[in-house]
C-alpha positions, 0 to 999 in steps of 0.5 A, spaced: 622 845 476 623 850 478 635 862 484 631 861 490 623 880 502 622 877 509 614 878 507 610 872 511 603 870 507 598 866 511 595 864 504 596 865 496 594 862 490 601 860 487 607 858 488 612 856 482 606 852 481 600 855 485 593 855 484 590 849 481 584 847 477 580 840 480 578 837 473 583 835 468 583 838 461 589 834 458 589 827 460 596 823 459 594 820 453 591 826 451 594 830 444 591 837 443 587 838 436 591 842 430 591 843 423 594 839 418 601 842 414 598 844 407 604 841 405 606 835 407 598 833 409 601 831 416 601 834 422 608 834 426 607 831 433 611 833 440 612 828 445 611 832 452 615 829 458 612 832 465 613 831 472 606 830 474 606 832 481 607 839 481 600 842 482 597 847 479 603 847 474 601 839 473 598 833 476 595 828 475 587 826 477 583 820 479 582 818 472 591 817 472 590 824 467 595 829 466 592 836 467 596 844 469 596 851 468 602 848 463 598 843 460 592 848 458 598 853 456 601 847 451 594 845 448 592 852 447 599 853 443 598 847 439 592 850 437 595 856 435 600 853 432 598 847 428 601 841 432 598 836 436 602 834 443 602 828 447 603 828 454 608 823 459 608 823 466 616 823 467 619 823 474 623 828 475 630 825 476 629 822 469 626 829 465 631 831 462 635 824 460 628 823 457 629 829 452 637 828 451 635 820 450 629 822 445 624 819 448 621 826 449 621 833 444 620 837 450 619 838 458 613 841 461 614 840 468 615 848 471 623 848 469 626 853 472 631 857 466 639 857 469 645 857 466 647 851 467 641 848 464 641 853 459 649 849 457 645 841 455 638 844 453 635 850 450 629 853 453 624 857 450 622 865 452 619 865 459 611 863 461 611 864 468 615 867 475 616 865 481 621 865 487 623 861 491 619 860 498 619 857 505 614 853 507 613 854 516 611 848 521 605 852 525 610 851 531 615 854 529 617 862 528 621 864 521 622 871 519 629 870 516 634 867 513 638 866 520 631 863 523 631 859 517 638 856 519 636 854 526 632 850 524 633 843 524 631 839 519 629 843 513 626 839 505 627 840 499 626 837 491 631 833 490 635 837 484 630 842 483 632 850 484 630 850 492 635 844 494 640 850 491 638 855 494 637 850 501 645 849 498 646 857 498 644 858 506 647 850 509 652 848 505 652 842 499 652 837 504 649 840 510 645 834 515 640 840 516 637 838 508 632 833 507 632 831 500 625 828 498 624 824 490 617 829 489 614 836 492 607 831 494 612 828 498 616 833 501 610 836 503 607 830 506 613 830 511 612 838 513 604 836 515 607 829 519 612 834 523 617 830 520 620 837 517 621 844 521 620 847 513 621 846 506 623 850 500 620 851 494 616 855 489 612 860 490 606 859 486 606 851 488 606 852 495 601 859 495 597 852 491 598 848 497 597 853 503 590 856 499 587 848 499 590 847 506 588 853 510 585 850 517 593 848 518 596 854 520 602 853 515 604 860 512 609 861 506 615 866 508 618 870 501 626 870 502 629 876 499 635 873 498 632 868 493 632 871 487 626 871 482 626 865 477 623 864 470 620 857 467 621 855 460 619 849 456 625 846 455 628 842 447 634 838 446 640 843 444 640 846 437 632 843 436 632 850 433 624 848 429 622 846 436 623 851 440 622 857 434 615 853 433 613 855 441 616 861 442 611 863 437 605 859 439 606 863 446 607 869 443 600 868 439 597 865 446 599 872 449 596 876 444 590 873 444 588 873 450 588 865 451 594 866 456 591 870 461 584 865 462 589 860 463 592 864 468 586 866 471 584 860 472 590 857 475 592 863 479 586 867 480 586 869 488 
């Protein structure tokens, strides 16, 4: 998860996690097909911790299974490459614990790349843009940044890139931010006119106010949140890791696969 113009868009397809598909492709304990290495006989295995509660990017179905734009995006990759995957819902207060403790080779959960992270992870090259975005109550009117801070209660993901940017305009410790664990909760409470608005990635809540679009939500695009870019993260110096990605993407990209998955995610 995803720093952080004044454009107001009734309806888009996707928020730093936007337009999802409806089935899952990639179950939790699903692992994409690959070959094997010709001179080992074995094929190398990446566990992929993933904060599935972020649509389109990754979310979890009826059938508990892990399905996103990052999920088809990784599985097509390993086949590229020659590696299988497996998939854990891992909450996003955990993630990156879960990488440095080992119990995952790499998160897939629409990470914003930063250069704070950059410090105790590597990321590999950029797969997605977005920005961040105010999502707005049907009653209230925000234009700019100034509407925004006379607003009374405003929401954000804990730790994600809108709470910084939510930071940058309140203050660290402003009572005007209210933090929430999940983005399915944060935006439970905006429909439940707990919040006047919430903050987070373009693509997620373009996603969301495309499938809502009977309850008068609108998405307002900041000029002062400045464009983010999202990578799969490794553990620090996993240079045979993140070497294997950044070429399994580039194949994909030229290949054409990335821009199906694109499309089917975010197709307008």
């Amino acid at each position: 998860m995803k720093l952080n113009h004044f454009v107001v868009l009734g309806c888009v397809s996707l928020i730093l996690a936007a337009c999802g598909g409806s089935g899952g492709s990639s179950g939790s304990n699903q692992t994409a097909s690959a070959t094997s290495d010709s001179a080992s006989g074995s094929v190398k295995v990446l566990k992929v911790g993933t904060d599935a509660s972020f649509a389109p990017f990754e979310s979890m179905n009826e059938k508990q299974e892990i399905y996103g734009f990052d999920i088809d995006l990784l599985n097509e990759m390993a086949k590229v490459g020659g590696f299988k995957l497996e998939f854990k819902h891992t909450p996003w207060d955990g993630i990156f614990a879960s990488l440095n403790n080992r119990d995952v080779d790499i998160v897939a959960s629409a990470v914003t790349i930063t250069d704070e992270r950059k410090n105790t992870m590597d990321f590999t090259d950029s797969y997605y843009k977005i920005t961040q975005v105010v999502m707005v109550s049907p009653n209230k009117d925000v234009k700019t940044v100034e509407d925004l801070t006379k607003l009374t209660r405003v929401g954000v993901v804990a730790g994600q890139t809108g709470d910084f940017a939510a930071q940058k305009i309140f203050g660290a410790t402003s009572n005007q931010i209210a933090r929430f664990d999940s983005l399915p909760l944060l935006i439970k409470e905006v429909e439940n006119s707990g919040l006047d608005a919430a903050i987070s990635d373009s693509a997620v809540i373009a996603h969301h106010i495309k499938n809502n679009a009977g309850k008068g939500f609108t998405m307002v695009s900041i000029p002062d949140f400045e464009e983010e870019n999202y990578g799969f993260a490794v553990r620090k110096g996993d240079t045979e890791t993140l070497n294997l990605l950044n070429q399994s993407l580039k194949t994909v990209r030229e290949n054409g696969t990335y821009a199906e998955i694109e499309k089917k995610y975010f197709a307008q």
